[in-house]
Short mmCIF file of the C-alpha atoms (twelve columns), coordinates in Angstrom:
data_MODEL
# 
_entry.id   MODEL 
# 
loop_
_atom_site.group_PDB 
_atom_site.id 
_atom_site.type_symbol 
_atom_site.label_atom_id 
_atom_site.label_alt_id 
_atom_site.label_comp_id 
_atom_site.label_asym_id 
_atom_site.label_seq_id 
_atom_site.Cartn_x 
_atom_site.Cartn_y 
_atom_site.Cartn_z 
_atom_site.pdbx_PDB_model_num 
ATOM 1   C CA . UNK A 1   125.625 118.682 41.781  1 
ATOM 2   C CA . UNK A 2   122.115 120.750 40.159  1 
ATOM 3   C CA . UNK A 3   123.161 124.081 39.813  1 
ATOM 4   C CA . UNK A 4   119.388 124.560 40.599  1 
ATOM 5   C CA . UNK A 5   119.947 122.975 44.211  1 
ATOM 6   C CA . UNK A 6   122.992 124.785 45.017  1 
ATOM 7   C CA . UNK A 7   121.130 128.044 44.311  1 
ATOM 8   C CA . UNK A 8   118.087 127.371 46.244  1 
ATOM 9   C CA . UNK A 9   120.853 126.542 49.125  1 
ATOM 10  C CA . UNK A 10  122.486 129.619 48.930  1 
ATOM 11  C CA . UNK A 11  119.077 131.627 49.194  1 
ATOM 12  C CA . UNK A 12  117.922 129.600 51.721  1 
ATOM 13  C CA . UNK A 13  120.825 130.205 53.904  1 
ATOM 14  C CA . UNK A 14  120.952 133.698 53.203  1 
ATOM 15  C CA . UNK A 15  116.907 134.160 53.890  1 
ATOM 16  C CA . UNK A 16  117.549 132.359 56.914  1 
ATOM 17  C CA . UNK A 17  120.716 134.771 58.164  1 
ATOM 18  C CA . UNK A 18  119.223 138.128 56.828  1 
ATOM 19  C CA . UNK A 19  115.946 136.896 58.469  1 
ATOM 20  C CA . UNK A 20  118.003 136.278 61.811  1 
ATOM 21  C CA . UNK A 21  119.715 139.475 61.856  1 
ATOM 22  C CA . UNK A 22  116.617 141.418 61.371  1 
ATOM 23  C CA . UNK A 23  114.841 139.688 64.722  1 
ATOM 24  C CA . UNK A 24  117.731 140.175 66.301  1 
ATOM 25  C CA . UNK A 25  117.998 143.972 65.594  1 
ATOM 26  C CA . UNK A 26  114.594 144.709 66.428  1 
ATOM 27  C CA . UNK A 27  114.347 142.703 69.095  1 
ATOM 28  C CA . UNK A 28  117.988 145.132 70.745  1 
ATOM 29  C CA . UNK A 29  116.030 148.196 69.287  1 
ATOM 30  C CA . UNK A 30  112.951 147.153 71.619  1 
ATOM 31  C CA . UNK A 31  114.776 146.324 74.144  1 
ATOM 32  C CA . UNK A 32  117.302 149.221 74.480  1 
ATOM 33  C CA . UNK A 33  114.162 151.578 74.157  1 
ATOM 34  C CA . UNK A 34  112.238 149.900 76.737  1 
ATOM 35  C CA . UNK A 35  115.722 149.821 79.298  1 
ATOM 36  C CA . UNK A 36  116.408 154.048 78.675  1 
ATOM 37  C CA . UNK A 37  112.779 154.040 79.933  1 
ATOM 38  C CA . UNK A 38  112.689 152.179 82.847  1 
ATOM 39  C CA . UNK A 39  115.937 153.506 83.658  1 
ATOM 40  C CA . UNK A 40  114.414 156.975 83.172  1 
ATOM 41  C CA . UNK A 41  111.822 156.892 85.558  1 
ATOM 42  C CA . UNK A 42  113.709 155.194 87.922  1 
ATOM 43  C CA . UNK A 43  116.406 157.940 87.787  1 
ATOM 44  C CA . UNK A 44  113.912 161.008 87.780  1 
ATOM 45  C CA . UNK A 45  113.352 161.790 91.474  1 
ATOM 46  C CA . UNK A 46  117.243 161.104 91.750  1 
ATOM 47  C CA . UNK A 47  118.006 163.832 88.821  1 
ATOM 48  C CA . UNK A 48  115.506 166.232 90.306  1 
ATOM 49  C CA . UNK A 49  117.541 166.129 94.041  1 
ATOM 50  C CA . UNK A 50  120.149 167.095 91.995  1 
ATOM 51  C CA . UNK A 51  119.353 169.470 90.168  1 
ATOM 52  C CA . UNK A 52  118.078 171.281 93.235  1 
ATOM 53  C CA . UNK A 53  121.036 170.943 95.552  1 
ATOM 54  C CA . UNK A 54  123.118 172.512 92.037  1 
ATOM 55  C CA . UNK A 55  125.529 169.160 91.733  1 
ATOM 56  C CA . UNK A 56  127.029 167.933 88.475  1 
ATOM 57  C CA . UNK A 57  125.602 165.077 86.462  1 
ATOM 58  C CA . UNK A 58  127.694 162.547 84.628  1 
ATOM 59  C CA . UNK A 59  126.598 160.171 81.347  1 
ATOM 60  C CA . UNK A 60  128.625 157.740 82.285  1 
ATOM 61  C CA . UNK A 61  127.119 156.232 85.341  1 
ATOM 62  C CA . UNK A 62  127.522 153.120 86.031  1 
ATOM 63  C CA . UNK A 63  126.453 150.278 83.732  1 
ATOM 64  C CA . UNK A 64  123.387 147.782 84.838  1 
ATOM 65  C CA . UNK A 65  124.111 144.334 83.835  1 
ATOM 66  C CA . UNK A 66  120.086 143.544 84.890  1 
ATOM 67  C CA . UNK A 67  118.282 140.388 82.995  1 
ATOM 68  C CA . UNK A 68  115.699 141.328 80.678  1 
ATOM 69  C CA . UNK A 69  112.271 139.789 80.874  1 
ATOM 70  C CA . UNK A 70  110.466 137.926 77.868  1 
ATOM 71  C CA . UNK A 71  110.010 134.352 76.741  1 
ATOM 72  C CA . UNK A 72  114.103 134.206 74.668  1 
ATOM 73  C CA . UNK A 73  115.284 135.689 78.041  1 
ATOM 74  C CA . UNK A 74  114.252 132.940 80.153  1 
ATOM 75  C CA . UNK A 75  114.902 130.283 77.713  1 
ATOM 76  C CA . UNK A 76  118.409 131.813 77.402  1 
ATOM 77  C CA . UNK A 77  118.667 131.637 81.012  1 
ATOM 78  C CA . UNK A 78  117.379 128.183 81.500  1 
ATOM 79  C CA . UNK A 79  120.066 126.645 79.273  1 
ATOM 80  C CA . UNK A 80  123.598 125.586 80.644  1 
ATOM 81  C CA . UNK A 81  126.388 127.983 80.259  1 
ATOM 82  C CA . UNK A 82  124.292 130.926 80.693  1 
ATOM 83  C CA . UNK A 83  126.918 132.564 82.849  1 
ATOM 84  C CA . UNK A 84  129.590 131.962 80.695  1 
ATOM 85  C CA . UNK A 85  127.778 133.462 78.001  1 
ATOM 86  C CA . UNK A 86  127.733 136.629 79.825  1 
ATOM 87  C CA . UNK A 87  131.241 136.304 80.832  1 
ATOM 88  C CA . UNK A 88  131.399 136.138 77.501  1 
ATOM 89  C CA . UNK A 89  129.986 139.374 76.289  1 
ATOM 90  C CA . UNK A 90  130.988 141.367 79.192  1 
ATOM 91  C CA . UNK A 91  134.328 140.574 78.151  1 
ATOM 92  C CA . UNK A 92  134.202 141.309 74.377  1 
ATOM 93  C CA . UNK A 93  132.440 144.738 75.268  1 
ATOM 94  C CA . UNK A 94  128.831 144.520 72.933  1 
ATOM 95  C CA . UNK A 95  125.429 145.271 74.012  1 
ATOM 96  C CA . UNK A 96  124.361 142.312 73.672  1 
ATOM 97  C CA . UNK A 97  122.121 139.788 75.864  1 
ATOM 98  C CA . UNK A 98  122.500 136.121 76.042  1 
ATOM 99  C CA . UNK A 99  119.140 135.977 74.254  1 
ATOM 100 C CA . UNK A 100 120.344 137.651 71.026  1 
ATOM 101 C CA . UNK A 101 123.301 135.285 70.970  1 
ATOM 102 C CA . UNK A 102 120.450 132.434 71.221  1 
ATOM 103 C CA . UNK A 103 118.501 133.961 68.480  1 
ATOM 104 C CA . UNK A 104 121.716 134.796 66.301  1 
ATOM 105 C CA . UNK A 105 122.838 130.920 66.750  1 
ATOM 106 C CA . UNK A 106 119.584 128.968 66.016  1 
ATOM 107 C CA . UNK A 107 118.653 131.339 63.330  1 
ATOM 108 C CA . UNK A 108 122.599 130.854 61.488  1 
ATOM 109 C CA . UNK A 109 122.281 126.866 62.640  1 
ATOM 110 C CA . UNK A 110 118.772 126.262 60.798  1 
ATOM 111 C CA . UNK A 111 119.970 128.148 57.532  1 
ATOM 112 C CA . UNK A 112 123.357 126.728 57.327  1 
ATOM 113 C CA . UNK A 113 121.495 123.223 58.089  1 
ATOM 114 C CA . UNK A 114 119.202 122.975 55.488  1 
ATOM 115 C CA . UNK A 115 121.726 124.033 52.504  1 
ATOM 116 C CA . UNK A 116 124.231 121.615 53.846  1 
ATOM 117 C CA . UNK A 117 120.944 119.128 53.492  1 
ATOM 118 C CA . UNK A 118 119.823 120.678 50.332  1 
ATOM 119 C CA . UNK A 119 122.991 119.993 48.778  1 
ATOM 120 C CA . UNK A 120 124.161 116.596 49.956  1 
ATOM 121 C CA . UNK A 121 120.809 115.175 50.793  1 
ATOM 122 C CA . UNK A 122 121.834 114.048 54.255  1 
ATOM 123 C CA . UNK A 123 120.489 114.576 57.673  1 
ATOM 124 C CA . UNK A 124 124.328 114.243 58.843  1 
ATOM 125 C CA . UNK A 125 125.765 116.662 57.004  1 
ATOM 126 C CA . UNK A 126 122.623 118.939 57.773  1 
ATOM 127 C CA . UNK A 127 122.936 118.503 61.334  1 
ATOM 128 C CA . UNK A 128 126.879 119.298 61.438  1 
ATOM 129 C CA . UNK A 129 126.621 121.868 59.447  1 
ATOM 130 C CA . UNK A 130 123.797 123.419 61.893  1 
ATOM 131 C CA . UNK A 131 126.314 122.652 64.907  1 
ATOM 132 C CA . UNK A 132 128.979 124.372 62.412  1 
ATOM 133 C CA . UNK A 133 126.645 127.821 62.431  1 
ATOM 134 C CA . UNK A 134 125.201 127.648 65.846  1 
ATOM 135 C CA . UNK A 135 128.939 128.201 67.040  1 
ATOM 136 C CA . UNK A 136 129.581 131.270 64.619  1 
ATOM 137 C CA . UNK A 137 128.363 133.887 67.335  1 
ATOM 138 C CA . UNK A 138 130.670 132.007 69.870  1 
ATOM 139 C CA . UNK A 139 133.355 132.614 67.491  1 
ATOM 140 C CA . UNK A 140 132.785 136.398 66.797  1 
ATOM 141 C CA . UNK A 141 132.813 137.156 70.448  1 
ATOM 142 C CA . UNK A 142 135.408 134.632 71.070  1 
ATOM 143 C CA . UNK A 143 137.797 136.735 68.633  1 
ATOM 144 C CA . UNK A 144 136.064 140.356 69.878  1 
ATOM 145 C CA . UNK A 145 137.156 139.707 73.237  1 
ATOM 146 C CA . UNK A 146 140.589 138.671 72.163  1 
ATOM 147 C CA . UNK A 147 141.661 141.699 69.897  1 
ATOM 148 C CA . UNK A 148 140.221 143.558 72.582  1 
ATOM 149 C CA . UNK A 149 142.205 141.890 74.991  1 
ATOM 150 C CA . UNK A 150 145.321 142.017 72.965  1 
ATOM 151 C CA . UNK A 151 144.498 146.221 72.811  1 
ATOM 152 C CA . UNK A 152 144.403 146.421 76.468  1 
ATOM 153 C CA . UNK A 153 147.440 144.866 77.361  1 
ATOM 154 C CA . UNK A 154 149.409 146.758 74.547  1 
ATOM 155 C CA . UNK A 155 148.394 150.203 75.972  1 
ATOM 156 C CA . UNK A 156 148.048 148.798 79.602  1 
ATOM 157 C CA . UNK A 157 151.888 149.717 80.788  1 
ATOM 158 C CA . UNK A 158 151.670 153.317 78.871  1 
ATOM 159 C CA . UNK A 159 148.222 153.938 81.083  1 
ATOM 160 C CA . UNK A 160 150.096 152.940 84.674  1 
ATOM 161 C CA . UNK A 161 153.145 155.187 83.600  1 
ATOM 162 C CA . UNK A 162 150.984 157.918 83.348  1 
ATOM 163 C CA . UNK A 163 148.837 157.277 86.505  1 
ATOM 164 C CA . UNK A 164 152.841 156.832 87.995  1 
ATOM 165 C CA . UNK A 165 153.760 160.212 87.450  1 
ATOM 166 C CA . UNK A 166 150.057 161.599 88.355  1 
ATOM 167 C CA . UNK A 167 151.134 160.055 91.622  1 
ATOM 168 C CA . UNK A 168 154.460 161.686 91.994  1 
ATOM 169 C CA . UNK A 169 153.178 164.628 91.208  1 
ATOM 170 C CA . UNK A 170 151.010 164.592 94.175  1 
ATOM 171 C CA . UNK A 171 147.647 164.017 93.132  1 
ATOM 172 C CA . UNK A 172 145.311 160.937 94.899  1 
ATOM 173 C CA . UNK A 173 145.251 157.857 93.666  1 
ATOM 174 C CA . UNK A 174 141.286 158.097 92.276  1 
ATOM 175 C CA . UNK A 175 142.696 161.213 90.560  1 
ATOM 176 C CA . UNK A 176 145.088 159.757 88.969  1 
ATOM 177 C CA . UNK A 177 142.603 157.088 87.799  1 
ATOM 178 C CA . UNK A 178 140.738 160.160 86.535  1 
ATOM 179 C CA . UNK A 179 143.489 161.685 84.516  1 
ATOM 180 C CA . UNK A 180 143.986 157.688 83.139  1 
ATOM 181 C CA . UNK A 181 140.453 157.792 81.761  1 
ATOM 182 C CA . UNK A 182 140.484 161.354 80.412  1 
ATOM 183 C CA . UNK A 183 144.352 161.198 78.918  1 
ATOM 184 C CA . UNK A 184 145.059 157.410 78.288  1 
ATOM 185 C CA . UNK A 185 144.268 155.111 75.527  1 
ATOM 186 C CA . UNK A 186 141.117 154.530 74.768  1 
ATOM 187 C CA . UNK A 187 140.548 150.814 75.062  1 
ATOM 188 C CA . UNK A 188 142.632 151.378 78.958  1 
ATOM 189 C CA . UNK A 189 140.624 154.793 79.081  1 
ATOM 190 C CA . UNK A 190 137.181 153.129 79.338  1 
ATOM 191 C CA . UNK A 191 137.859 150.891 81.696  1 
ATOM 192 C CA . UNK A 192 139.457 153.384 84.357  1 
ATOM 193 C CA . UNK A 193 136.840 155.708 83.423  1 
ATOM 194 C CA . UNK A 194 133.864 152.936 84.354  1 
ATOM 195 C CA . UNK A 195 135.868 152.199 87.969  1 
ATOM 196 C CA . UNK A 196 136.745 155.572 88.463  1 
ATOM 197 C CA . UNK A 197 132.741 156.367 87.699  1 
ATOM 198 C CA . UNK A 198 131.358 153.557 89.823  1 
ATOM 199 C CA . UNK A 199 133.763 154.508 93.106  1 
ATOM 200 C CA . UNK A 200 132.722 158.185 93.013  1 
ATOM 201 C CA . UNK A 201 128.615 157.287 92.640  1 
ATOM 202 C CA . UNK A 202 129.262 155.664 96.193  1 
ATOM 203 C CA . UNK A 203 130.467 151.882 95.193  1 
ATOM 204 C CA . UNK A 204 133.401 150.669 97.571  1 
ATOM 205 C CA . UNK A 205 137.268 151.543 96.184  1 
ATOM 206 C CA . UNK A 206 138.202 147.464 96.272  1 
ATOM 207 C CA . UNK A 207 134.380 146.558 94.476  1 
ATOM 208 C CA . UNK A 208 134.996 149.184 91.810  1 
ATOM 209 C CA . UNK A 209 138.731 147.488 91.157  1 
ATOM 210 C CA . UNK A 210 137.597 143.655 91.744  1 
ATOM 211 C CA . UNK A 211 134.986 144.886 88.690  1 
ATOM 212 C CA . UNK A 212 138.104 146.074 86.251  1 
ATOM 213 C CA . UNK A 213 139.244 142.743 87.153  1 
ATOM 214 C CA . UNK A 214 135.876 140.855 85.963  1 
ATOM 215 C CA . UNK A 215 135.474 142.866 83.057  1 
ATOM 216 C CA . UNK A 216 139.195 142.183 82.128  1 
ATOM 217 C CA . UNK A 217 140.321 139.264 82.336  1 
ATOM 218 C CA . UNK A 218 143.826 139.432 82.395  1 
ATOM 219 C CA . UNK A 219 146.862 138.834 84.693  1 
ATOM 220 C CA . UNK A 220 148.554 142.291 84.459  1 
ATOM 221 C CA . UNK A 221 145.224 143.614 85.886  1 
ATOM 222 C CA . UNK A 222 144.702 141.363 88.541  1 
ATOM 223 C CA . UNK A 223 148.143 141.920 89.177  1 
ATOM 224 C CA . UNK A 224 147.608 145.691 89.414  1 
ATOM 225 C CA . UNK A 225 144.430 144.824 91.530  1 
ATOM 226 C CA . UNK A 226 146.280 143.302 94.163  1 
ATOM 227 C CA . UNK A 227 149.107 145.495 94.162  1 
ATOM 228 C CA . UNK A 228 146.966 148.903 94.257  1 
ATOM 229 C CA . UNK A 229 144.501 146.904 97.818  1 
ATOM 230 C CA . UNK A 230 147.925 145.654 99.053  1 
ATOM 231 C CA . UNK A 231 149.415 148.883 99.142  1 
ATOM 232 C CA . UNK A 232 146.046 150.680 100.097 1 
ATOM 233 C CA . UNK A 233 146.176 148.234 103.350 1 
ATOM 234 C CA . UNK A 234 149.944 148.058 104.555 1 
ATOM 235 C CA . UNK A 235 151.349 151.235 102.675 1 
ATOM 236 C CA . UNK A 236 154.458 151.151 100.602 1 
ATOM 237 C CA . UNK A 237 155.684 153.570 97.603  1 
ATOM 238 C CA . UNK A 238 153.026 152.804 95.079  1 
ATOM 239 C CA . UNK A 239 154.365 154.786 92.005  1 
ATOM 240 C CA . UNK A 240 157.850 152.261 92.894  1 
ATOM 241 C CA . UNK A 241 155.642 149.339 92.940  1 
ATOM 242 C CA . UNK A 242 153.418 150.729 89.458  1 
ATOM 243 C CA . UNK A 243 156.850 151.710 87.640  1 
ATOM 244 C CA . UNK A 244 158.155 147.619 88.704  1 
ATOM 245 C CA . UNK A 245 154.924 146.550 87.015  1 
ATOM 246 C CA . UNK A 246 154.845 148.218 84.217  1 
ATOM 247 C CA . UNK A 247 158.148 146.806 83.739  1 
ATOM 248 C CA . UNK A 248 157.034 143.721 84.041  1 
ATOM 249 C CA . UNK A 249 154.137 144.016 82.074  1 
ATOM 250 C CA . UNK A 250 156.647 144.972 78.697  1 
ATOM 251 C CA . UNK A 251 159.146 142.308 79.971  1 
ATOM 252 C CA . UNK A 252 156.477 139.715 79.611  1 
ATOM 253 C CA . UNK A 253 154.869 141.039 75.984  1 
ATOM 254 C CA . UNK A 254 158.520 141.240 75.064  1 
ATOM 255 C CA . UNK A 255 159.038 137.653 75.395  1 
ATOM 256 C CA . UNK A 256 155.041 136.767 73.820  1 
ATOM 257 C CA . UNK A 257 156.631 138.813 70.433  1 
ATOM 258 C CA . UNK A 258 159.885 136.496 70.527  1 
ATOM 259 C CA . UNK A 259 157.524 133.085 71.163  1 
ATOM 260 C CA . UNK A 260 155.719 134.563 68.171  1 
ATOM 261 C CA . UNK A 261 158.492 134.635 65.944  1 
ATOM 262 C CA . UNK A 262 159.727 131.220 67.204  1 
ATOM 263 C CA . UNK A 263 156.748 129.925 66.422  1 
ATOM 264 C CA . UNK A 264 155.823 131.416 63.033  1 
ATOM 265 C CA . UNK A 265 156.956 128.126 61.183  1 
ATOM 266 C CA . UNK A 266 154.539 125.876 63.479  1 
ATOM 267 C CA . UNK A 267 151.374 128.310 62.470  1 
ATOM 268 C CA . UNK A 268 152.371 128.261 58.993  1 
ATOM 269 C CA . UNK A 269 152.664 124.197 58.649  1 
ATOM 270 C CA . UNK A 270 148.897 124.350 60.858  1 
ATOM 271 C CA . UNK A 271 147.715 126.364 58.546  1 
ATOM 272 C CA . UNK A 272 148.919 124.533 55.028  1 
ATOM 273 C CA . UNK A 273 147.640 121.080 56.490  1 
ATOM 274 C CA . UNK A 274 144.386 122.858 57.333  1 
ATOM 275 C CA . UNK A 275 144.266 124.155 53.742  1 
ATOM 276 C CA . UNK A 276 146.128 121.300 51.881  1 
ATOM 277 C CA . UNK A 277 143.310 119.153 51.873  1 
ATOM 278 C CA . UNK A 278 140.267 120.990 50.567  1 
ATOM 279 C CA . UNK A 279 142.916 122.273 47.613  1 
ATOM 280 C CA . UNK A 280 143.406 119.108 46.770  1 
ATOM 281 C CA . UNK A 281 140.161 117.662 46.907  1 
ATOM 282 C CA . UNK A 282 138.771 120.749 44.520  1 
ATOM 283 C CA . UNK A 283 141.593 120.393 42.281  1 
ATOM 284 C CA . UNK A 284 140.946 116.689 41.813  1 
ATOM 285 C CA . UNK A 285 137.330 117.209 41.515  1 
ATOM 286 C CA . UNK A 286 137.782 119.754 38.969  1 
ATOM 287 C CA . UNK A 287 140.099 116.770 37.259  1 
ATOM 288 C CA . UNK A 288 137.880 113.802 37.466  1 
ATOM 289 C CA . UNK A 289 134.406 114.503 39.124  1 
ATOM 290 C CA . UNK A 290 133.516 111.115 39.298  1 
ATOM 291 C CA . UNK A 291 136.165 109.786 40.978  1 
ATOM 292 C CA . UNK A 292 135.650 112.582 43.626  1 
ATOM 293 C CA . UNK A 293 131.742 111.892 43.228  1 
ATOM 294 C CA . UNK A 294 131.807 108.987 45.119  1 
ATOM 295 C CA . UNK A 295 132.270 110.881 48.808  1 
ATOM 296 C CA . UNK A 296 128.998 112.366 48.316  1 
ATOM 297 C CA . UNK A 297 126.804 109.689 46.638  1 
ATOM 298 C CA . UNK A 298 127.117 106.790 48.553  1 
ATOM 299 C CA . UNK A 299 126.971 106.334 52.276  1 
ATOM 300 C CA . UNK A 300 130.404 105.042 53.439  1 
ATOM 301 C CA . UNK A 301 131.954 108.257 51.698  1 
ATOM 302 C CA . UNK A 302 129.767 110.549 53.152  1 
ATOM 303 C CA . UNK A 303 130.688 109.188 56.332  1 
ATOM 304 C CA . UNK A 304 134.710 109.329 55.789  1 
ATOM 305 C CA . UNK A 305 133.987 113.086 54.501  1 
ATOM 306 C CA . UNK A 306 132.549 113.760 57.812  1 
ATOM 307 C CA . UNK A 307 134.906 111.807 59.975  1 
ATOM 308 C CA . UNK A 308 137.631 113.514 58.118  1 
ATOM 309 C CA . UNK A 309 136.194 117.165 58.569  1 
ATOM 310 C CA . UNK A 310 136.149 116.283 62.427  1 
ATOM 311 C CA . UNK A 311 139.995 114.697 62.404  1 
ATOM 312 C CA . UNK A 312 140.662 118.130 60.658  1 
ATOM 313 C CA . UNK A 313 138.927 120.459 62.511  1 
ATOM 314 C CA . UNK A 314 141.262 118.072 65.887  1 
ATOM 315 C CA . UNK A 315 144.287 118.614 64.354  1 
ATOM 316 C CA . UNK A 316 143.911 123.006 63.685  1 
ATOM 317 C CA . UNK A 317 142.854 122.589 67.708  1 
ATOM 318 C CA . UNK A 318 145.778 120.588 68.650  1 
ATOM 319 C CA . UNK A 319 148.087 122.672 66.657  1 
ATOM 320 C CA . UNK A 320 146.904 126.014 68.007  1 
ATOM 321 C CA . UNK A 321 147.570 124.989 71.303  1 
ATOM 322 C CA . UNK A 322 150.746 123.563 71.010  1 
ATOM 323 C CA . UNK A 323 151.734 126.796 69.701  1 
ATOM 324 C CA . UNK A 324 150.303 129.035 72.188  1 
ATOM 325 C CA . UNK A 325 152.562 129.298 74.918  1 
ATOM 326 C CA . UNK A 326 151.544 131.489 78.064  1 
ATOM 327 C CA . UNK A 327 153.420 133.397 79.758  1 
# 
């Protein structure tokens, strides 16, 4: 392969990124300016009532999930899986829209496109390589949401202990909540902190919950959910009930550690026949180029190199979720 053509790939992929991220950051700068204003006004005759009748304020009111206007907006909202874009983001916590992740995608797809064309000199491997890109967003949110995820149900038992003993202690259950926001882990914190917020501004107890629950989608919380309306209906010893799940909750990441242990050897063999190949194919092109050559100058072996990225890319997939055992 030119050296020349390689290079001219690599800028043209990073033009086409650095390009991306700049729209993409002006375009959330814009928009975030143009939201505090609306917002603003809108909250101005509000803020003035207050301030006369001498009440408190809080910066943490509750969040507006409202669609922004503009042409990307509605094109983002015109395409299928809209919602589960903003599933999406809600649940990996960013400020973004689903018409940045648009933007982010087609910008990485077209610059990761034309390299993979510039380099091989085939509309196939340009147009796999844009569907490669297009799904890199996807990916960083995918992972966001899990660490964050992962966070929350680390720290999630620790946060109901100490709303358990706020309870025993004698304070309310929306106090206790309180005390979980102020005193709790963070990643737990914010989330108690947004429900707590949204109840006291006027939104319905079970509403403010059934939106921890949509935010955080997990089973310990809709567990907690139901357990906390259940209990708010028929009565019962809720700190008993909290103290059962919280024991549940460690019992249950208990046994996820163990499956990971179990299971170390299967990740390990995934990932060496994920990685096997492509050292093997760069050692043997570093060995004899020409033999290697052939994949990429003549049709049939560009076509087995792409049916056998796509029978790898099967096999990771299939791997991963043989391994990954819910509990």
């Amino acid at each position: 392969m030119d050296i020349s053509i390689g290079l001219t790939a690599v800028l043209v992929f990073s033009a086409a990124v650095f390009s991306t991220l700049a729209v993409v950051l002006t375009w959330e700068v814009f928009r975030d300016w143009l939201t505090r204003r609306q917002v603003a006004k809108r909250l101005e005759p509000v803020m003035t009532q207050l301030d006369r009748d001498e009440r408190g304020t809080s910066d943490d009111l509750i969040r507006q999930f409202q669609d922004s206007d503009g042409f990307f907006a509605e094109l983002a909202r015109s395409l299928p899986g809209v919602e589960r874009t903003k599933a999406l983001i809600r649940e990996a916590d960013v400020e973004w829209r689903p018409e940045t992740v648009l933007l982010m995608a087609t910008g990485i797809a077209f610059g990761l496109g034309a390299a993979a064309y510039l380099v091989t000199g085939t509309l196939i491997f340009g147009f796999v390589a844009a569907l490669v890109g297009s799904s890199f967003p996807y990916f960083y949110l995918t992972r966001r949401r899990s660490n964050r995820l992962n966070h929350f149900e680390e720290q999630f038992p620790e946060s109901i202990d100490l709303l358990t003993r706020a309870i025993r202690a004698g304070h309310p259950l929306a106090s206790g909540m309180r005390m979980v926001a102020d005193e709790g882990p963070e990643v737990v914190a914010k989330e108690f902190r947004q429900t707590f917020e949204e109840q006291r501004f006027g939104l319905p107890f079970s509403d403010a919950l059934l939106g921890m629950v949509d935010r955080v989608n997990l089973v310990d919380v809709r567990i907690f959910t139901i357990a906390v309306l259940i209990q708010r209906e028929v009565g019962g010893n809720l700190a008993e009930i909290l103290d059962n799940l919280a024991e549940t909750i460690r019992g249950r990441f208990y046994i996820r550690r163990q499956l990971r242990v179990y299971t170390a050897q299967g990740r390990l063999s995934g990932y060496a026949l994920a990685v096997l190949p492509v050292f093997v194919g760069v050692v043997t092109y570093m060995m004899q180029p020409d033999y290697i050559g052939l994949l990429f100058t003549t049709t049939v072996g560009k076509g087995m190199v792409v049916i056998a990225l796509m029978l790898q890319a099967m096999g990771v997939i299939w791997i991963r979720n043989i391994i990954n055992i819910d509990i």
